[in-house]
N, C-alpha and C positions, 0 to 999 in steps of 0.2 A: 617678606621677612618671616611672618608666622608659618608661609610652607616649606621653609626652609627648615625650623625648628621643629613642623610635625613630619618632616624625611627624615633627619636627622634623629630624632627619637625613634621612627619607626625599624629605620638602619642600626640601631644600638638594641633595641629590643630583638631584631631576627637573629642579630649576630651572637646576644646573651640565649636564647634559647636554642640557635645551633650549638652553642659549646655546653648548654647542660645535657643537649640529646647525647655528646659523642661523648661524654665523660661516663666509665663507666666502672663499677667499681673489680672487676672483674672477674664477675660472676659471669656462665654461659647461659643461654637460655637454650632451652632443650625446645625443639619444632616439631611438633608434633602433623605430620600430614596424614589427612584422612585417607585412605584410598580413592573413596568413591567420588574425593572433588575434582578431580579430573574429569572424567565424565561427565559430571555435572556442568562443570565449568564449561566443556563443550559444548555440550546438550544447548545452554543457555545463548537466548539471541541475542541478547544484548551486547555477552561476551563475544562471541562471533563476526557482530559488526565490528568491532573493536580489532578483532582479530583480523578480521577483512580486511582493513582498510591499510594495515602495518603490510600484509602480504603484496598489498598491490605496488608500493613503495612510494607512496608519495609522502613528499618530506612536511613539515612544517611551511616552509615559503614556497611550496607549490601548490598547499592548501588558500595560502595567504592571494598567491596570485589569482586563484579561482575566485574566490571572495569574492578581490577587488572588481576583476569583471562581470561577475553577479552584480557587484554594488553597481558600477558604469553602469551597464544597462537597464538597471532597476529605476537607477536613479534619473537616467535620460526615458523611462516611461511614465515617470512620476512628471520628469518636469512637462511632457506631452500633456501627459491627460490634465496637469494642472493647469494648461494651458488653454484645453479642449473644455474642461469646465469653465474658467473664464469668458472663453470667446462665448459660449452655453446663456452664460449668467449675463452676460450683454446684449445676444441676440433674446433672449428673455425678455429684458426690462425694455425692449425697442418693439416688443409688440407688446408687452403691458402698455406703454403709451399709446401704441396705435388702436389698440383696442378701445382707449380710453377715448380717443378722438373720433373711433367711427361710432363708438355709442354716442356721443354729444351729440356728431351727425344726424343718427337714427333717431334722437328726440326731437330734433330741430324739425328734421320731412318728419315726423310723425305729426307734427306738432303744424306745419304746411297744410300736411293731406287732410288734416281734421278740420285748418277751414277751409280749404278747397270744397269740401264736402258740402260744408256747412252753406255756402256763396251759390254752391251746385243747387242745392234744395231750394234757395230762398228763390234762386233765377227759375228754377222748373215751376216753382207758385206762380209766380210774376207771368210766366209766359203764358201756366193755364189762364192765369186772368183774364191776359190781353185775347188769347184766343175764345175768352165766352163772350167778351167785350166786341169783338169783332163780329163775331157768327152771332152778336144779339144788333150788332147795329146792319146787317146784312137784310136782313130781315125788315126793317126800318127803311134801308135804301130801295129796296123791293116795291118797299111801300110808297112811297114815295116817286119814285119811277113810273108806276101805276097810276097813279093819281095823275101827274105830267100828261101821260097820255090818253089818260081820259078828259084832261083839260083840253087837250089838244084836238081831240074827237068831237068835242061841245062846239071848239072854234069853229073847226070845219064845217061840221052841221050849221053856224049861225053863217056862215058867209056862206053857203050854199052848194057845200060839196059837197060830194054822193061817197059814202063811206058804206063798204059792204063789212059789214062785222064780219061774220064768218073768216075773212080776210085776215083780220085783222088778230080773231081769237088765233087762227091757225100761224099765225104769228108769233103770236105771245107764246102759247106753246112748244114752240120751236126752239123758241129763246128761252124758254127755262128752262128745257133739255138740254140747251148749249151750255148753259148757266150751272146748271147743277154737277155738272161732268168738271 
């Protein structure tokens, strides 16, 4: 309704100031042309595109038809690339998550390796231990072995065996070289 009333006004307003243009009271006006605007008016690029464009003959509705196919195509590159940013903005946000999940990852094995590490150190203590623990009671069973066989050398001697030491050093000898290899 109210755009009905501002047409309607607008249409009575153009129609009142067409009839005060053409009322005249009949007086001539005298036109004065310069010479030199012609040339000028050539000269001028603006006026020339203007002028071009009348020469080449295209009408109003074959400007119009241009347009429109301008528009179509613009408008089907717009809906592309809105399309292309879309698809853009989704494959985006599907590796901001993944990102997010191989960082968690990466704390989780960081977080692994550092006690791995940690388990790693305590076992390589533990092992030197058992190995000073070992190579000290070596030493022990040596001794102790020794002793066996010098017990055993007393025996012999008392029950009345004939025991050539030499023998027996070249022996022992023999066997800590076996022993120590």
């Amino acid at each position: 309704m109210r755009i009905k009333k501002v047409l309607l006004f607008v249409i009575f307003l153009m129609s009142f100031l067409f009839l005060q243009g053409c009322s005249s009271d009949g007086d001539t006006a005298e036109v004065i042309v310069n010479p030199d605007f012609q040339e000028m008016w050539q000269g001028n690029t603006t006026a020339r595109r203007f002028h071009e464009s009348t020469s080449q003959g295209s009408t109003a509705v074959e400007s119009a038809l241009e347009l429109s196919e301008k528009y179509a195509i613009l408008s089907a590159e717009t809906n592309m690339l809105r399309q292309n940013n879309q698809s853009l903005t989704l494959e985006n946000q599907q590796l901001k998550e993944q990102l997010i999940n191989i960082q968690k990852q990466l704390q989780q094995t960081q977080k692994e390796l550092n006690e791995a590490n940690e388990i790693m150190i305590s076992m390589s203590s533990e092992l030197n231990n058992w190995k000073k623990d070992i190579l000290g009671f070596r030493n022990e069973m040596r001794n102790a072995e020794k002793a066996q066989l010098e017990a055993l050398l007393k025996i012999l001697k008392v029950l009345g065996g004939d025991v050539n030491i030499e023998v027996v050093q070249n022996e022992k000898s023999s066997s800590s070289l076996t022993s120590a290899q």
